[in-house]
N, C-alpha and C positions, 0 to 999 in steps of 0.2 A: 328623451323628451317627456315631461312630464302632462302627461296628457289623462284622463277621465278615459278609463277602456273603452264602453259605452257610447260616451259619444265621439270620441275618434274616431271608434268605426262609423257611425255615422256620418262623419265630417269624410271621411274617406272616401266612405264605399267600399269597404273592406267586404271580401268574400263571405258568406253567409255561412263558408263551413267550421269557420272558426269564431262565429259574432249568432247574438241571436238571431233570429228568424224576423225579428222586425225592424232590423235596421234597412235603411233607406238604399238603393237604387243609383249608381249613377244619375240616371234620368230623374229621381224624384229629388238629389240635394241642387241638383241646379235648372235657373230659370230658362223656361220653354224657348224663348227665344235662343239661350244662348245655346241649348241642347240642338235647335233647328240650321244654325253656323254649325254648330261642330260635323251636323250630315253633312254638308254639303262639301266635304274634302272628299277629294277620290284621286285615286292613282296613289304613289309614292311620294308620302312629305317626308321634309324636314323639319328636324324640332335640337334644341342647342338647350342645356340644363348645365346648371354648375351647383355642386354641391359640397365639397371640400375636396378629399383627392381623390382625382380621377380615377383611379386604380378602381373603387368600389361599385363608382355609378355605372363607368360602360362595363365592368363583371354583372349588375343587376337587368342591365337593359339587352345586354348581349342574350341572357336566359330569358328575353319575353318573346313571347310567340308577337308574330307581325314584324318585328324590326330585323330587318334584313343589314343594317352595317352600324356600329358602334364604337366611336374613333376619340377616341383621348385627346385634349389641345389644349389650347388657351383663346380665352376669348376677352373680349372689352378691354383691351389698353390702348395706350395714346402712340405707345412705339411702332415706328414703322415694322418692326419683324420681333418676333418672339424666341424663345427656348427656357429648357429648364432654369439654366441658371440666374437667366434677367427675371423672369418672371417671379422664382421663390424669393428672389432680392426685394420684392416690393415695389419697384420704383417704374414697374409700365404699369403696371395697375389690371394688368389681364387679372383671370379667374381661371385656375385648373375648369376645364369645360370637358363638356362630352358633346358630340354630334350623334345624333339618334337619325337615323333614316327608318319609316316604318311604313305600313300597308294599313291606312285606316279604315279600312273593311273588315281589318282582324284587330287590331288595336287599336283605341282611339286616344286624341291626342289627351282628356280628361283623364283617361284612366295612365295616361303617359304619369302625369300629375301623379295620380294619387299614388302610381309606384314612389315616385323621387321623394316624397313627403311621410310617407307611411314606413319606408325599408331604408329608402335611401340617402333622405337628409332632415336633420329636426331645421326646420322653419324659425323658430326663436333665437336661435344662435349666428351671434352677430361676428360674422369674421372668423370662423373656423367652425370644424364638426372634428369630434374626435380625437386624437391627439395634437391635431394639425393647427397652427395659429396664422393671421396673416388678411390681409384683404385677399389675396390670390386665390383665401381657399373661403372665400365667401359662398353665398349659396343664391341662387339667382335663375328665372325663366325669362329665355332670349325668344320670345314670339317671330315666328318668320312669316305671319302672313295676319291679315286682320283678323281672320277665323281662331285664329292660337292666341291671338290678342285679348279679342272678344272673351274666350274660354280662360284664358290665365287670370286677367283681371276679375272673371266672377267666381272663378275657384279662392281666390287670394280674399276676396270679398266673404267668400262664405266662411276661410277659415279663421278670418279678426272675429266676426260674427258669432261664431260657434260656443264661444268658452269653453272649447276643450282643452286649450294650452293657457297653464298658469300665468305665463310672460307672452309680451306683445310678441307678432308676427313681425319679422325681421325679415326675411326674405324680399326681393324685391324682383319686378319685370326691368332688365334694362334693353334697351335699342339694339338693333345688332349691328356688330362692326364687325372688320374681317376675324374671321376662324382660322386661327396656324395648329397644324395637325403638329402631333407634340411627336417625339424622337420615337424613332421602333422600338426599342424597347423597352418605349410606357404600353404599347399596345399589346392587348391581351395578356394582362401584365399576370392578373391573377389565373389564364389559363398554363403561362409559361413557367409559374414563379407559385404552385401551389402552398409548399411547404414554408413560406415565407412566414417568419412569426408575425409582420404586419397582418400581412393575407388573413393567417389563421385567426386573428383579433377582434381586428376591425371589419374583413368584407367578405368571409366566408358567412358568419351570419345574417349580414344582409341579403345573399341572397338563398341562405336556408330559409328567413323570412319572406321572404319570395313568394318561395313554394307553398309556406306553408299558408301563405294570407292569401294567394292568388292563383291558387291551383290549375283555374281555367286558361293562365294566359305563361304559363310557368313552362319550359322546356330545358329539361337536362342535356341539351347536345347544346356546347357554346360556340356560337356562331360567332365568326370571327370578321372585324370590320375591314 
């Protein structure tokens, strides 16, 4: 993604230890109000992200401290039932998805955000990330409650805003429809399947960027959904 260092981290909220000392705050890039929603989740939410193939997203979400299950699937089609192979066809119209289950006392659903955006999926890319093509592997925030609504909508706001990305924001919030957990062995795909030359290409470094952007929410033991 071609993005301005500077103010991506800004646009982010990218960790301080790798951005100057003056970039902004979760709490100071977004509006008070929606900062005052986002307190008010407690106990264990859910949260649904699509970002091209899934293999990458639940390897980056699995390493975040707070998220206790992170489960591979398909989301947003018109078919009554899903799988690999209807879905890479195009024609139900799912989205390779991730199911995020987390503890927003320790993660919160903004900074859920600013992982999938900063490590996880460039926003300007319309219909694929990475080698992958297709609507399936579009990239997209499934709000499960008005609070992640509130929160997506004024993150998606700040980042058209920002002029840190040379090309329009592409990404979009869609409605949720049923979530089909995808085949076992998409899951934990990059914990089962290290040496995969995909693995090693595309999603090992996202979530070495992880680490290296997000120190404080970053855990080497990958917890498995």
């Amino acid at each position: 993604m071609q993005a301005k260092p500077f103010l991506a981290a800004l646009a982010l909220g990218l960790s301080a230890c790798a951005l100057p000392a003056t970039s902004a705050s979760a709490e100071e890039v977004f509006d008070a109000p929606v900062a005052a929603r986002q307190a008010s989740e407690s106990g264990l939410q859910t949260a649904v992200f699509a970002g091209g193939c899934f293999w990458g997203i639940e390897a980056i979400f699995s390493h975040t401290r707070g998220v206790t299950s992170a489960v591979s699937g398909y989301h947003g089609g018109t078919a009554e039932n899903a799988n690999y192979g209807s879905v890479t066809s195009g024609y139900t119209r799912h989205a390779e998805s991730v199911r995020v289950t987390y503890d927003p006392s320790v993660v919160r659903y903004d900074q859920l955000l600013q992982i999938l955006f900063s490590v996880g999926a460039d926003p300007t890319l319309l219909n694929r990330q990475g080698p992958d093509r297709g609507t399936h592997y579009r990239t997209a925030i499934v709000p499960m409650s008005g609070e992640q609504r509130a929160v997506a909508q004024a993150y998606l706001r700040q980042m058209e805003r920002s002029g840190v990305w040379d090309d329009p924001i592409v990404a979009r919030i869609e409605n949720y429809r049923r979530f089909y957990e995808a085949e076992e062995y998409h899951q934990d795909y990059l914990l089962r399947n290290p040496n995969s030359s995909y693995i090693r290409r595309w999603d090992m470094p996202k979530v070495r960027a992880l680490q290296s952007n997000f120190p404080q929410l970053y855990r080497s033991r990958f917890r498995t959904g």
